[in-house]
C-alpha positions, 0 to 999 in steps of 0.5 A: 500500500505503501508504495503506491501512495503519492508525496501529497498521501504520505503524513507530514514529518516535522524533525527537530534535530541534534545530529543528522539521521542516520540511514537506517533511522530515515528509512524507518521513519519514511516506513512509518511515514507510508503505513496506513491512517498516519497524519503526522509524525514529529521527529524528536532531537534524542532520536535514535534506532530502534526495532520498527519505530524509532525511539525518539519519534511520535506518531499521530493516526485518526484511528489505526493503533501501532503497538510497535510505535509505543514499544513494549515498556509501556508506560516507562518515565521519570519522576523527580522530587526535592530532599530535605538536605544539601550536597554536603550531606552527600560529600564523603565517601563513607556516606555514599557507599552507605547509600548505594548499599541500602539502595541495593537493599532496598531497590531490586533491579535485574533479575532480583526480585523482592523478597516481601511484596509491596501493596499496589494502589486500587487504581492498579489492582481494581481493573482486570487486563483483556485476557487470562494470560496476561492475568497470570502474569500481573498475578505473579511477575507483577506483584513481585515485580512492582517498585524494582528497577529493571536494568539498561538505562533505568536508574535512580540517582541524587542530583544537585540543583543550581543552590545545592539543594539535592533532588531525587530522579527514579527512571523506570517502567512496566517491567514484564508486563508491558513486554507481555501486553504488547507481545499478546495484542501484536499476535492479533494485529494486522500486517500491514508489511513485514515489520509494523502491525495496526489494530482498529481502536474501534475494534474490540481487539483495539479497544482490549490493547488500549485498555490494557496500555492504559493499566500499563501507565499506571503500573509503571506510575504507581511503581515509580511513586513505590520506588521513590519511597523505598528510596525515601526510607532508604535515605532516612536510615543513612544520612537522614533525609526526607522526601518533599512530595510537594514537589514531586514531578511525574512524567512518561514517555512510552504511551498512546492518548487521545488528544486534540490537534486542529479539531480533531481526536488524534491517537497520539503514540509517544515512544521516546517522548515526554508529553509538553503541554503548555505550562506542563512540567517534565523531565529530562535526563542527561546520561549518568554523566551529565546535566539533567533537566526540570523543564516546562511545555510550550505547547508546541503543536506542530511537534504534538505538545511533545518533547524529548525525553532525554539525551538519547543514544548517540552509540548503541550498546554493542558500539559502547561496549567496542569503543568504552574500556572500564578506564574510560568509563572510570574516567568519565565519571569522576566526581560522581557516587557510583558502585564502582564494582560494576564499572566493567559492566556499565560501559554501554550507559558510560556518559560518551554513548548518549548525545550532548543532552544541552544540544538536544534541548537547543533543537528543542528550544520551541518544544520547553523551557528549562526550569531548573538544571541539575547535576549528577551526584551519586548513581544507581543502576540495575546491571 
């Protein structure tokens, strides 16, 4: 279908960019351009490959759904929120190891799960997902899964703002779950050519993925919030600091929603980018090297209310782990609290593998404004 489709048929493509594309992330990005029912695609500055739409990329349709431009951590974001205590607090060796330790503790990640089961909201339990299947997942890797970190670039990490006043980021998703929905509802999509598959949203098969994107959110939501405040007691018990939840910012980068551009209802699919409505707040990451972000939405319409939703790879993980050596990635991040011992093993998130993250945000300077800059002062991830 797609190939016989005129210049004027195909969806418009608005790019905001830090580098130029790439091959391969241009013949994707014309790919999705083709598919059917696409009316516009805005093309984020942390763009990058990804298996059949790219991460980076957001995707607007009247009423075709594409699970694959959501991707299958439905529902990973960020969630930032303000300490009580200053930088100093943080300033000693003996202080940080004692907070990665109970951080270890306190938040599994890779192929760790908990040992005691933490409760989940009602918003999550009370909704049962589309198929029995699914069902026994959420039952079992679900409840065991819920508030631990997973691994890749998933972390969480203590940052200094402009006045040494120390924040909290926790970067996580769905977990299991989100890949598990996605796998059962693309087994019942249509082809539509031999990588990307559409559901109806007005079809019951649509109606049951939407449905069980949206249980997705909330998951991955409500287990951000879990982290957080294990992260919290954590804290407590080392250096005695408490959580301001007044402060607290969410965000996600992983979804499809209804929304309204130009007088119509749109399916907007954001894989790879964070939601920037006018005045909106959100977050953007930096690697685990670099500046982070608090920012603000300018509500940019021709980039679908949409921001980036952080550096965004500038290396994939094989070309990291070829070019990094555990020197490098030591050198790299001097300065900054890290479980050293798994240095050898961090070398495709080293800081050098992501984009200048203040690049991305001067391509993006229509999209948000920033609202506060942060520096890097002690990082956990899951490996």
């Amino acid at each position: 279908m797609g190939a016989t489709m005129s210049e004027a048929e195909m969806a418009p493509v608005r790019a905001w960019l830090a580098a130029p594309l790439g091959q391969e992330v241009s013949g994707a990005i014309e790919r999705l351009r083709r598919s059917p029912d696409v009316q516009q695609i805005a093309v984020m500055p942390d763009v990058h490959l990804s298996a059949d739409v790219c991460i980076g990329v957001v995707v607007a349709t009247s009423h075709l759904i594409y699970p694959q431009a959501v991707g299958g951590d439905i529902g990973c974001g960020m969630l930032a929120v303000a300490l009580d205590i200053e930088y100093e607090s943080l300033g000693d060796p003996r202080a940080a190891g004692r907070v990665l330790a109970e951080l270890g503790r306190a938040v599994p990640a890779r192929r760790r799960k908990r040992r005691t089961v933490i409760q989940q909201p009602e918003d999550v339990t009370i909704a049962a997902l589309s198929n029995p299947s699914l069902e026994s997942i959420r039952r079992n890797e679900g409840a065991v899964e819920f508030a631990t970190l997973g691994s890749g670039n998933h972390f969480i990490e203590i940052q200094a703002d402009e006045e040494n006043r120390l924040w909290l980021m926790v970067h996580s998703g769905s977990r299991a779950l989100g890949q598990a929905i996605r796998d059962h509802h693309l087994s019942r999509a249509q082809p539509i050519d031999n990588r990307l598959r559409i559901l109806d949203a007005n079809s019951d098969a649509g109606t049951e993925y939407l449905h069980d994107a949206s249980w997705a959110r909330r998951f991955a939501s409500a287990s951000r919030r879990a982290i957080a405040e294990e992260v919290g007691r954590a804290l407590a018990r080392t250096i005695g600091a408490e959580i301001r939840w007044e402060t607290v910012i969410t965000t996600d980068h992983n979804h499809v929603s209804l929304e309204h551009f130009g007088g119509c209802d749109l399916w907007v699919h954001r894989k790879g980018a964070m939601p920037a409505r006018l005045g909106e707040s959100g977050v953007l990451p930096g690697s685990m090297g670099s500046l982070s972000f608090h920012v603000e939405g300018r509500g940019h319409v021709a980039a679908l209310c949409s921001s980036a939703h952080g550096a965004g790879r500038a290396l994939s993980r094989t070309q990291a782990r070829a070019q990094v050596t555990e020197r490098e990635l030591r050198r790299q991040m001097k300065g900054i609290w890290y479980d050293s011992r798994i240095a050898e093993k961090l070398r495709d998130e080293a800081p050098s593998a992501y984009k200048d993250i203040r690049a991305v945000l001067r391509a993006q300077k229509e999209m948000v404004k920033i609202t506060r800059t942060l520096r890097p002062v002690l990082n956990y991830k899951g490996v």
